[in-house]
DRENSERO-362215 format. One record per residue: residue number from 1; residue in three letters; chain; z, y, x of N, C-alpha, C in turn. Coordinates in nm, 3 decimals, decimal comma, m for minus. Atoms other than C-alpha are relative to their C-alpha. Layout:
// residues N
VOKOL	n	res	chain	nzz	nyy	nxx	cazz	cayy	caxx	czz	cyy	cxx
VOKOL	NUM	ala	A	Z	Y	X	Z	Y	X	Z	Y	X
...
END
This chain:
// residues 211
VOKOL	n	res	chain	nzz	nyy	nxx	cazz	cayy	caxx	czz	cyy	cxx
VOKOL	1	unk	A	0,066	m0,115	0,061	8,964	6,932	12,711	0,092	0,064	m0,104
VOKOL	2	unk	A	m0,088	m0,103	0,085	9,177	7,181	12,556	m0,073	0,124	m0,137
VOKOL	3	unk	A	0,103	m0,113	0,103	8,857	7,410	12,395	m0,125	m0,039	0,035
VOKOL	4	unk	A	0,153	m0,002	0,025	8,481	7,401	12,385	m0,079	0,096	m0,058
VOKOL	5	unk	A	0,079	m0,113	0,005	8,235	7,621	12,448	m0,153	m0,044	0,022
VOKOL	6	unk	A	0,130	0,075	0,044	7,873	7,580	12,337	m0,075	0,079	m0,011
VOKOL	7	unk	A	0,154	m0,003	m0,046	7,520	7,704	12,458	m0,059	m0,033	m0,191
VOKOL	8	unk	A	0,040	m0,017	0,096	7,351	7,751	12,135	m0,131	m0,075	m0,052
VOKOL	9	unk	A	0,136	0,079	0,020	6,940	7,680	12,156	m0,002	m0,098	0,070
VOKOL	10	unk	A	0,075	0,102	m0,053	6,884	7,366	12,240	0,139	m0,110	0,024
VOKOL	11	unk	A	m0,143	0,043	0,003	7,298	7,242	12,224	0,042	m0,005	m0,127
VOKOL	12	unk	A	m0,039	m0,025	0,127	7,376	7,367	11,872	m0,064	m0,015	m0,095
VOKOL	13	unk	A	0,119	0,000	0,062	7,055	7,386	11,763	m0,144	m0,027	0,044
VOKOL	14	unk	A	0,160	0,013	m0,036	6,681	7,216	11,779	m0,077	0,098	m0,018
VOKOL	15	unk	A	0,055	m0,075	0,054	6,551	7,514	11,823	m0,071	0,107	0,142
VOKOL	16	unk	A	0,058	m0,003	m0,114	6,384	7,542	12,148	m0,167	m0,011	m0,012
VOKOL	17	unk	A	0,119	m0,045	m0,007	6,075	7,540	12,019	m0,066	0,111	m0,058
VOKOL	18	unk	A	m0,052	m0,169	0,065	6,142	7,893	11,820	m0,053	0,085	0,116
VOKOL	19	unk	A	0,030	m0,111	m0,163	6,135	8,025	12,207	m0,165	m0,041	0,038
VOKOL	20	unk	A	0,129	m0,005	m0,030	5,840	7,854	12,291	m0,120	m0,002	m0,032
VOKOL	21	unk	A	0,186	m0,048	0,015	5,602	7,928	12,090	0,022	0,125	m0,078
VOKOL	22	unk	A	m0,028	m0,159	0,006	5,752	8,294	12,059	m0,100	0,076	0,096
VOKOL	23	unk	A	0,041	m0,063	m0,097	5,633	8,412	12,375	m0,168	0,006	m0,008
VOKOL	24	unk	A	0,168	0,030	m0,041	5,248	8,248	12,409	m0,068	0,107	m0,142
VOKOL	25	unk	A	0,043	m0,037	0,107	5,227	8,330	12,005	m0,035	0,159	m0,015
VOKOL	26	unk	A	0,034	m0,131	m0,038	5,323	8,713	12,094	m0,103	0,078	0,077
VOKOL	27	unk	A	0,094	m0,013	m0,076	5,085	8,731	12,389	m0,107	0,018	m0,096
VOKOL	28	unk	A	0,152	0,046	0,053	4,798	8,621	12,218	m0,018	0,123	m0,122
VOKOL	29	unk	A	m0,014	m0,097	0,075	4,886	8,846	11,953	m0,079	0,174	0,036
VOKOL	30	unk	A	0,065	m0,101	m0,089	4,807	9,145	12,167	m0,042	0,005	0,135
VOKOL	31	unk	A	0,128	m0,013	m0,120	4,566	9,031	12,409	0,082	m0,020	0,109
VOKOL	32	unk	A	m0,078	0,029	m0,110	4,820	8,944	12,683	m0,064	m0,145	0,054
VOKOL	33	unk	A	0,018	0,186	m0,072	4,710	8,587	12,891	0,111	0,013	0,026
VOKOL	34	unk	A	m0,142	0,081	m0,059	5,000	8,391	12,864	0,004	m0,108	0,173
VOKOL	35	unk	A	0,021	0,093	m0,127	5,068	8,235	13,229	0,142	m0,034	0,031
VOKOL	36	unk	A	m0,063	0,038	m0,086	5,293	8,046	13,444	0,116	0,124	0,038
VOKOL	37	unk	A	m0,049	m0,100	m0,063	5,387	8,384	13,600	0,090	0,071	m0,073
VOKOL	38	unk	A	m0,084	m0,064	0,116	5,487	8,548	13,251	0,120	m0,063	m0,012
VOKOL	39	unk	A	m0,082	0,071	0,016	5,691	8,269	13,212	0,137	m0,007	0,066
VOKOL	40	unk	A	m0,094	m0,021	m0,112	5,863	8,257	13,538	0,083	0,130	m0,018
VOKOL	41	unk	A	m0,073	m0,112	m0,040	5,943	8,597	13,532	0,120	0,052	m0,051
VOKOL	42	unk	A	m0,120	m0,009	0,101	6,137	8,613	13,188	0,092	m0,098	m0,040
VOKOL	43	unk	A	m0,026	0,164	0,042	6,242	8,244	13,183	0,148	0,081	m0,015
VOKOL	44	unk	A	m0,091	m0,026	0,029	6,631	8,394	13,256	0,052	0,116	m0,020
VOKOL	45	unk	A	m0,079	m0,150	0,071	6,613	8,761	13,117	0,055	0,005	m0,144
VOKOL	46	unk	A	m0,074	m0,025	0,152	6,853	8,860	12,837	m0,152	0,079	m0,100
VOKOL	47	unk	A	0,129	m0,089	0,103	6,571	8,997	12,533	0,042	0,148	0,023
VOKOL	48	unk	A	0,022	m0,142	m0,027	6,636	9,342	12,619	m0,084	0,023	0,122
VOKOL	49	unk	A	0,025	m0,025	m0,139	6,563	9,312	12,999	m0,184	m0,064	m0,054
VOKOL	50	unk	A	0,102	0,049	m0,010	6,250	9,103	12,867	m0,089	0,109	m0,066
VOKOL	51	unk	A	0,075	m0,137	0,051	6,116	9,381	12,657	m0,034	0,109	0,069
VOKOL	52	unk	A	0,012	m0,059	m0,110	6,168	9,593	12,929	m0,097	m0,015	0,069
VOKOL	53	unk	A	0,169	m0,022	m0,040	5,902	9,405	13,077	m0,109	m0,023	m0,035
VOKOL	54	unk	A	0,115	0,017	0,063	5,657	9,344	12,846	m0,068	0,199	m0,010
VOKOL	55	unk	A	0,012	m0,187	m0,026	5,706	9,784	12,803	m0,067	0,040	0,093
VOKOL	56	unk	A	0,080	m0,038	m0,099	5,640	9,815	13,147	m0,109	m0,052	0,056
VOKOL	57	unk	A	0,083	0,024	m0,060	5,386	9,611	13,277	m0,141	m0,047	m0,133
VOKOL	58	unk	A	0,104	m0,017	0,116	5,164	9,598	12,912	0,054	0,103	m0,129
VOKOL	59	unk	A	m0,059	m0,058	0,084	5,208	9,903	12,782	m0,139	0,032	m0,118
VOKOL	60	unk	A	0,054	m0,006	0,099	4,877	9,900	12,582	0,026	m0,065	m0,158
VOKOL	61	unk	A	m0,029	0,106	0,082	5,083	9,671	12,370	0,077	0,134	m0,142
VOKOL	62	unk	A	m0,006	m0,155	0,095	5,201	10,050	12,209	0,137	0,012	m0,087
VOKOL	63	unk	A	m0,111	0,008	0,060	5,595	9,994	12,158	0,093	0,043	0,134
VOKOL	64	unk	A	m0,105	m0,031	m0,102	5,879	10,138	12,322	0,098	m0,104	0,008
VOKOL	65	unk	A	m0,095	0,119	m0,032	6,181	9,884	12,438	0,022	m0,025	m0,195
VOKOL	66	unk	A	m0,038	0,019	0,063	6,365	9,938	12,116	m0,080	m0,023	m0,131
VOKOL	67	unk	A	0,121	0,007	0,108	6,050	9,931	11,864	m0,062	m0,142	0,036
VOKOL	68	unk	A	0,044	0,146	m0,059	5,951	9,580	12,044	0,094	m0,066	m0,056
VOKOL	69	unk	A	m0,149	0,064	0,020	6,291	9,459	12,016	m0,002	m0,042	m0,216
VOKOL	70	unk	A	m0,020	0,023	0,171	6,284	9,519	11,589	m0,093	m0,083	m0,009
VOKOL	71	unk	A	0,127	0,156	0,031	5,908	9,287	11,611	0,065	m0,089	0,030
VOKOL	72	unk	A	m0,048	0,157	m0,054	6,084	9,040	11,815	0,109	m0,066	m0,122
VOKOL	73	unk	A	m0,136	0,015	0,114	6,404	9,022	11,583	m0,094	m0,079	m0,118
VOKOL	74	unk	A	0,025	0,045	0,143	6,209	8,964	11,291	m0,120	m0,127	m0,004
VOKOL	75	unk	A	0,045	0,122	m0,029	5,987	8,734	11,398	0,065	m0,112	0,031
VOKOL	76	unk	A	m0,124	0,108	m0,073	6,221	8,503	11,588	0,122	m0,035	m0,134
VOKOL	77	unk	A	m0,082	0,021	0,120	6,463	8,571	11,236	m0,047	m0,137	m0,093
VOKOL	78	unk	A	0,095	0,073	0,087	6,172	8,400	11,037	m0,015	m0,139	0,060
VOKOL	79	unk	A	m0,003	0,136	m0,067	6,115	8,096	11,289	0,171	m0,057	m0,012
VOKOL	80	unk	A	m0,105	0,100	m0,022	6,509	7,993	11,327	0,012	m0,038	m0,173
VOKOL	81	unk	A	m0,074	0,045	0,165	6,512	7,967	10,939	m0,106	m0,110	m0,029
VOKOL	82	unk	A	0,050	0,068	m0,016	6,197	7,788	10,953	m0,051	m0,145	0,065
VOKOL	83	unk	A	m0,018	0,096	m0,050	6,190	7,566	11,236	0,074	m0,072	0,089
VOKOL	84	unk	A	m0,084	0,056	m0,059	6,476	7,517	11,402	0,103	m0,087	m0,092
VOKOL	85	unk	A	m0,055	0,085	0,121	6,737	7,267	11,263	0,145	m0,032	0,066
VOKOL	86	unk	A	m0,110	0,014	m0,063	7,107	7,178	11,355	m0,031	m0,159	0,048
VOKOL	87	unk	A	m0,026	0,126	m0,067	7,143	6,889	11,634	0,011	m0,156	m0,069
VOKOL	88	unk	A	0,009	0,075	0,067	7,156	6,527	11,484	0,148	m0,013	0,031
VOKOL	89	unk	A	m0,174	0,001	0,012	7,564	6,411	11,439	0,059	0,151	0,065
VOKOL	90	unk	A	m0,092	m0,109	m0,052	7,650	6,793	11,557	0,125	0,032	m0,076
VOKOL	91	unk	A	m0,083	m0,012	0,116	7,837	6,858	11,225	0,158	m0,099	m0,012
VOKOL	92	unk	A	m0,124	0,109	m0,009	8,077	6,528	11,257	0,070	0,030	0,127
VOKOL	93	unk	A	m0,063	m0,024	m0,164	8,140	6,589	11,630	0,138	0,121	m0,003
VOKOL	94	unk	A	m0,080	m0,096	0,081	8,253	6,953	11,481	0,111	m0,002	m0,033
VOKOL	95	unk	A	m0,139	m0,018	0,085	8,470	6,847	11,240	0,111	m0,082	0,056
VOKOL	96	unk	A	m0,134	0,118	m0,080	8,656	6,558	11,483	0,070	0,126	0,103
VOKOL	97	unk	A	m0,069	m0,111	m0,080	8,717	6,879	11,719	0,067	0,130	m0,100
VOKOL	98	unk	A	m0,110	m0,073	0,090	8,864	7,091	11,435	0,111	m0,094	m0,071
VOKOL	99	unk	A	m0,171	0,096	0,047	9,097	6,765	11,293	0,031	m0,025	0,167
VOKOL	100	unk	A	m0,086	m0,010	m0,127	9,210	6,771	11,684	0,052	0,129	0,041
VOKOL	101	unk	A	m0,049	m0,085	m0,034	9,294	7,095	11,691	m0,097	0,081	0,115
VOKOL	102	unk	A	0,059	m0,094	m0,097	9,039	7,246	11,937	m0,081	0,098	m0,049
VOKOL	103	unk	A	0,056	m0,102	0,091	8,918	7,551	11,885	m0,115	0,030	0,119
VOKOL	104	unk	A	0,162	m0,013	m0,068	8,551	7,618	12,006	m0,017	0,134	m0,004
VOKOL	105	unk	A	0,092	m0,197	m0,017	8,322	7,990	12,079	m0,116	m0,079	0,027
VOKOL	106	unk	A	0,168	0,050	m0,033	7,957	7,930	12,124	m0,020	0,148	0,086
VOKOL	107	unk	A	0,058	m0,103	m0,105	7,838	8,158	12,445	m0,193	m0,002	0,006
VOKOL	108	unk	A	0,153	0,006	m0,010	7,447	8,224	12,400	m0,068	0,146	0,043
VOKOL	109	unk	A	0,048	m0,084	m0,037	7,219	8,453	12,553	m0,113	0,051	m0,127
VOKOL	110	unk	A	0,100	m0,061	0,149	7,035	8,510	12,183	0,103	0,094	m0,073
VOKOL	111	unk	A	m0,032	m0,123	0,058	7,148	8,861	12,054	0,091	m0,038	m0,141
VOKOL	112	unk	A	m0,042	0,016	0,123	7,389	8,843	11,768	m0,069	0,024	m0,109
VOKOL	113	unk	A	0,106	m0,034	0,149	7,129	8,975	11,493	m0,092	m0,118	m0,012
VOKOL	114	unk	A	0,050	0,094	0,031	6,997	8,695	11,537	0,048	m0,183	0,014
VOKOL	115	unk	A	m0,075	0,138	0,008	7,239	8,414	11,682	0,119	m0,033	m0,126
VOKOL	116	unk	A	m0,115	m0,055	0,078	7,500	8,530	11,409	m0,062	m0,062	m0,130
VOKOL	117	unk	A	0,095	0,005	0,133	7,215	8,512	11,103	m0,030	m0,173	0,038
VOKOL	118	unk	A	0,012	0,139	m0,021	7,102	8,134	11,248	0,119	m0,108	m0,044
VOKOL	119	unk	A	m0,164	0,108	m0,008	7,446	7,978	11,281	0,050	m0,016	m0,176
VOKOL	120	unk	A	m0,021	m0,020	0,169	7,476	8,124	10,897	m0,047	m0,095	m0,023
VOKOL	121	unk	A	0,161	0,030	0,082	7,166	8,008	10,757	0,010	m0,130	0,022
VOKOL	122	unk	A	m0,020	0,172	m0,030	7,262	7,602	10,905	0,134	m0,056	m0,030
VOKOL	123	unk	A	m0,142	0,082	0,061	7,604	7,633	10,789	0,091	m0,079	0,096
VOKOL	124	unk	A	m0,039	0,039	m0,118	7,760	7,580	11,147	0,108	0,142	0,019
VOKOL	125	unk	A	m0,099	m0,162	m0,082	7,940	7,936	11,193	0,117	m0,011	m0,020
VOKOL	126	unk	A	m0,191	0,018	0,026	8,263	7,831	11,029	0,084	m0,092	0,090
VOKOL	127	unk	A	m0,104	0,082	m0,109	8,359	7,609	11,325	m0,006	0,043	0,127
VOKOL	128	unk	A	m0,095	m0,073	m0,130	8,376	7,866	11,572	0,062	0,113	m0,061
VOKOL	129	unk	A	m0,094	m0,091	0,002	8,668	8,084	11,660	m0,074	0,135	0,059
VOKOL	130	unk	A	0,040	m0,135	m0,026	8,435	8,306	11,840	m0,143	m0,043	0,081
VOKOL	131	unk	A	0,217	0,013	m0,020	8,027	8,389	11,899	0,028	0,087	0,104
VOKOL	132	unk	A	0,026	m0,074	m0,145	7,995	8,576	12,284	m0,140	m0,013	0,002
VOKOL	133	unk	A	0,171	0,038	m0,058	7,602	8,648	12,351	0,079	0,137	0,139
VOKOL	134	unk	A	m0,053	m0,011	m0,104	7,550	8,785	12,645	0,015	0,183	m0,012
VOKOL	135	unk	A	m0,025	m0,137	0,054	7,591	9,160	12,471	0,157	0,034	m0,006
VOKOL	136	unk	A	m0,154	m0,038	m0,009	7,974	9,144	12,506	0,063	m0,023	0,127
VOKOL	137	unk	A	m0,056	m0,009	m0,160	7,978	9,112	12,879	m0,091	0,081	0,069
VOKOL	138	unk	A	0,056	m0,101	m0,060	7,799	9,404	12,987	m0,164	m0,033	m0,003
VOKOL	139	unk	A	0,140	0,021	m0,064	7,439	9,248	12,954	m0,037	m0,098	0,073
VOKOL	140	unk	A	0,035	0,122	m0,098	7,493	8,976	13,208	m0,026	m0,168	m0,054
VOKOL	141	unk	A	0,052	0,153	0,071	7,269	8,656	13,160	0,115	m0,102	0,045
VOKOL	142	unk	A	m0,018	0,058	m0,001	7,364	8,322	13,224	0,008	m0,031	0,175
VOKOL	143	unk	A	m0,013	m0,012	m0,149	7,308	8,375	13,614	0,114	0,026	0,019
VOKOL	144	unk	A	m0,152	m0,068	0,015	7,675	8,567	13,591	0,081	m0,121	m0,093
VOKOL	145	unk	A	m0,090	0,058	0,091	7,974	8,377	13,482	0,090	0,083	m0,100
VOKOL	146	unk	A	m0,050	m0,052	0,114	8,102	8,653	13,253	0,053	m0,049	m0,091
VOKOL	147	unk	A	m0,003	0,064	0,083	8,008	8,483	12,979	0,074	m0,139	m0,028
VOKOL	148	unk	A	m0,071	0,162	m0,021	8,183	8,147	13,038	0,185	0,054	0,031
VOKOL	149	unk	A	m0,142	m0,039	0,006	8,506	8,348	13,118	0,043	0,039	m0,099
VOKOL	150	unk	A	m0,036	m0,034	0,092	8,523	8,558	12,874	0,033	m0,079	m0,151
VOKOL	151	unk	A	m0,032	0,105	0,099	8,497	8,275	12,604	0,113	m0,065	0,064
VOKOL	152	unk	A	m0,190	0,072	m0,024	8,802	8,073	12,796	0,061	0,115	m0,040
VOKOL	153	unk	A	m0,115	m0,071	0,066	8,973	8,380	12,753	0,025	0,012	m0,148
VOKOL	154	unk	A	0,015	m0,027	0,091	8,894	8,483	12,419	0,082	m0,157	m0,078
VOKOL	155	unk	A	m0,057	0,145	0,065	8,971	8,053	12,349	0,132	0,006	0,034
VOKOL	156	unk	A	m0,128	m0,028	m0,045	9,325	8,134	12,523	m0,015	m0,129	0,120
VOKOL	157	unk	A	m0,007	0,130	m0,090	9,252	7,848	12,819	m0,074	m0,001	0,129
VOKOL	158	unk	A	0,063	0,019	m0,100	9,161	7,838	13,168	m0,096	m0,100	m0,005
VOKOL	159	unk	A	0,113	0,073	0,029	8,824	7,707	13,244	m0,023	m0,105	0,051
VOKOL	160	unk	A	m0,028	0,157	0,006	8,923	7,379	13,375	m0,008	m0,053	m0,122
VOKOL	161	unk	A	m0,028	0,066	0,085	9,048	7,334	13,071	m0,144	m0,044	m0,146
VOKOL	162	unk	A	0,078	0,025	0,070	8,738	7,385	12,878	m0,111	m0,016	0,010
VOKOL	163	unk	A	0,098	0,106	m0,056	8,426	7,171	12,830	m0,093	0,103	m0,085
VOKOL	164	unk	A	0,156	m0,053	0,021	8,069	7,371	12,869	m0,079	m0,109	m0,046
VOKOL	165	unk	A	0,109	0,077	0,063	7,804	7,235	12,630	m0,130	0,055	0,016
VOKOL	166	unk	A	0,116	m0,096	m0,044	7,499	7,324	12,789	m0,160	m0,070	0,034
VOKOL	167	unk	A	0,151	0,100	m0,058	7,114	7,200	12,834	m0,091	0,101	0,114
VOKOL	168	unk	A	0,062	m0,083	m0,125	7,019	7,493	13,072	0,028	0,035	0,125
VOKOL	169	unk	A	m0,079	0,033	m0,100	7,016	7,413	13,417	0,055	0,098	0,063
VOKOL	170	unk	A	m0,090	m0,127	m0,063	7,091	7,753	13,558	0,114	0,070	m0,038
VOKOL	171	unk	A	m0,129	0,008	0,065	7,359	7,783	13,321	0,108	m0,064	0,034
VOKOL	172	unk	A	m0,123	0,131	m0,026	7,499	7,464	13,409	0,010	0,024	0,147
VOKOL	173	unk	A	m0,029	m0,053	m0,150	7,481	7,589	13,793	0,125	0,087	m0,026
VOKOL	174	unk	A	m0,105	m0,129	0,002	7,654	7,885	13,670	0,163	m0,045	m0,036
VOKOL	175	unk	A	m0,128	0,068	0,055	7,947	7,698	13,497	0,029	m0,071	0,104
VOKOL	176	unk	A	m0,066	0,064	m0,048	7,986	7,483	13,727	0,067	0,043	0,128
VOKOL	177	unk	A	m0,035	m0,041	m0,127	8,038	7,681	14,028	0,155	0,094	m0,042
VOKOL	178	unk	A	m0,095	m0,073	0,034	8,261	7,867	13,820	0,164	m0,080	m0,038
VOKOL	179	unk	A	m0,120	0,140	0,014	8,485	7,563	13,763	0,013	m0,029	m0,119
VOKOL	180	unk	A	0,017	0,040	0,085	8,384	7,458	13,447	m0,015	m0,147	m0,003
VOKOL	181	unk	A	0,028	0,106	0,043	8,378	7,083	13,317	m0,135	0,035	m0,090
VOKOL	182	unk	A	0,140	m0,005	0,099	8,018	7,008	13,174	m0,028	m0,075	m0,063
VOKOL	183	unk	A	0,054	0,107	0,064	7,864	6,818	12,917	m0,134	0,042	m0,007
VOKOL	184	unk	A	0,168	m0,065	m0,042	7,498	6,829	13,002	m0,045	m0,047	m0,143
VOKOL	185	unk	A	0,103	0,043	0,110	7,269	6,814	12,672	m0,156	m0,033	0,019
VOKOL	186	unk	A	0,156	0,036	m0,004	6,964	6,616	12,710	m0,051	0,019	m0,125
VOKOL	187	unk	A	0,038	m0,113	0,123	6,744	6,890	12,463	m0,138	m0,101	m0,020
VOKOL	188	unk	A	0,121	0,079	0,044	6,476	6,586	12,356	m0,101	m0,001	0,109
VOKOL	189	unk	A	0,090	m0,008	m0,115	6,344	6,579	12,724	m0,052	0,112	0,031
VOKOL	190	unk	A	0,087	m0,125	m0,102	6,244	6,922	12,785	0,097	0,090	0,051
VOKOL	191	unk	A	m0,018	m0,101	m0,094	6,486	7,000	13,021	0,045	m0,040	0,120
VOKOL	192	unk	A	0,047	0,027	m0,121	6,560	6,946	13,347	0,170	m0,113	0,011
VOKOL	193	unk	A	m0,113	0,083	m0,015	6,850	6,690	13,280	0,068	m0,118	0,114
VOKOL	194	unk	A	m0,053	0,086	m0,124	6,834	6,458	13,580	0,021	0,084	0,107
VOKOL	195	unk	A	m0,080	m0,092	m0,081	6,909	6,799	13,767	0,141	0,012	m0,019
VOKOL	196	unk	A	m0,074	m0,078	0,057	7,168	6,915	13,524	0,122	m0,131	0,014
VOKOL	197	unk	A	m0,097	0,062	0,013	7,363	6,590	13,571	0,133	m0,024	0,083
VOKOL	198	unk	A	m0,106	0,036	m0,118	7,526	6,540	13,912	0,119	0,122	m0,053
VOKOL	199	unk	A	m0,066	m0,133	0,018	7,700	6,876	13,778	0,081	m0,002	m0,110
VOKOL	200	unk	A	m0,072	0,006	0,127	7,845	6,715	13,439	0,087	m0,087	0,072
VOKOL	201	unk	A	m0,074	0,120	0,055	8,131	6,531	13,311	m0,075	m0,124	m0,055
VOKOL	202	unk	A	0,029	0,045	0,115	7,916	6,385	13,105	m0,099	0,041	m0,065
VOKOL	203	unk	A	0,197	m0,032	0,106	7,521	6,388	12,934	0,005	m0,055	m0,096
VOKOL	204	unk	A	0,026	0,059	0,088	7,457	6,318	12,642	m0,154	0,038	m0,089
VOKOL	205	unk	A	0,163	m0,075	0,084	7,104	6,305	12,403	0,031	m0,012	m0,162
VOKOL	206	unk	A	m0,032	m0,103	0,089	7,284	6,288	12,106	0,172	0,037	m0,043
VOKOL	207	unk	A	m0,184	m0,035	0,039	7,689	6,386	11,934	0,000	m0,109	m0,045
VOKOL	208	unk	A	m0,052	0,101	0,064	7,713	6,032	11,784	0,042	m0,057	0,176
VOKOL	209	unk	A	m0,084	0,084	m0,104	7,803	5,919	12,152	0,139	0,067	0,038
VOKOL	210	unk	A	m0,089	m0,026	m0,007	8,080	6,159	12,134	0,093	m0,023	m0,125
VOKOL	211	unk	A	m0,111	0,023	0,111	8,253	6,031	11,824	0,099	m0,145	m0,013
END
């Protein structure tokens, strides 16, 4: 491993439950039934594309994309300061990959106004060389390997060389097809890790087994 590149909610940060009780909490908010279906539909849209369809298919909800988008922000702002928390040994793991010389990017599909302000606020942002959401590759989620290139590049290293830190399995599809090395993150059991494994280097549930 020459660099490292790191998946944010639920890799960087316990903070996977920020998302899920975003969505039901919003619903309910304005009369939406949260379902299965809602779920499915936005599980891998970037927050623009998801606003998009909350716009179109509940528009009694009485916000245009970009007027949704400022509720979401500030809500979701208020929860990562509240209840999300940095990984348990993430911090040591960190600092053994900056006294080795590797230089890390964190690739996340959470909007900089708000992955940018998080990473602050836990005192984690100073050990990457560079933050990619998926707003600096045209828009494209985690389905697209964009994102996973563009960070090797940006790290200066072909993507052999560098190890995806990831707990989302369609992510970790995506990396891996792309020829990425993986380190699967088992996110406290809620995610689909005995999928996500045949596809790693390497799982782990927490950073003290990498030190």
């Amino acid at each position: 491993m020459k660099a490292a590149i790191f998946d944010m909610d639920g890799t960087l940060l316990n903070s996977m439950q920020v998302w899920i009780n975003f969505s039901p909490t919003f619903c309910k908010k304005y009369g939406i039934e949260w379902s299965d279906d809602i779920q499915n539909a936005i599980m891998t849209m970037s927050f623009v594309e998801a606003a998009e369809y909350f716009c179109d298919n509940y528009p009694h909800i009485g916000y245009k994309k970009d007027e949704l988008l400022d509720v979401w922000f500030k809500m979701l702002d208020d929860s990562y300061k509240t209840i999300a928390s940095v990984k348990p040994n993430l911090v040591e793991y960190l600092e053994k990959l900056r006294s080795e010389g590797i230089p890390c990017a964190v690739a996340t599909m959470t909007e900089h106004v708000l992955c940018d302000e998080a990473l602050k606020f836990h005192g984690i942002i100073e050990y990457f060389d560079h933050i990619i959401t998926y707003e600096d590759v045209g828009g494209k989620g985690k389905k697209f390997p964009d994102i996973f290139y563009k960070s090797a590049e940006l790290l200066g290293q072909s993507p052999k060389d560098c190890m995806v830190f990831e707990d989302s399995l369609h992510a970790v599809e995506t990396a891996y097809a792309a020829g990425f090395p993986i380190c699967g993150i088992d996110d406290n059991g809620r995610n689909d890790i005995n999928k996500i494994a045949p596809m790693c280097k390497m799982t782990i549930s927490d950073y003290s087994e990498l030190l």
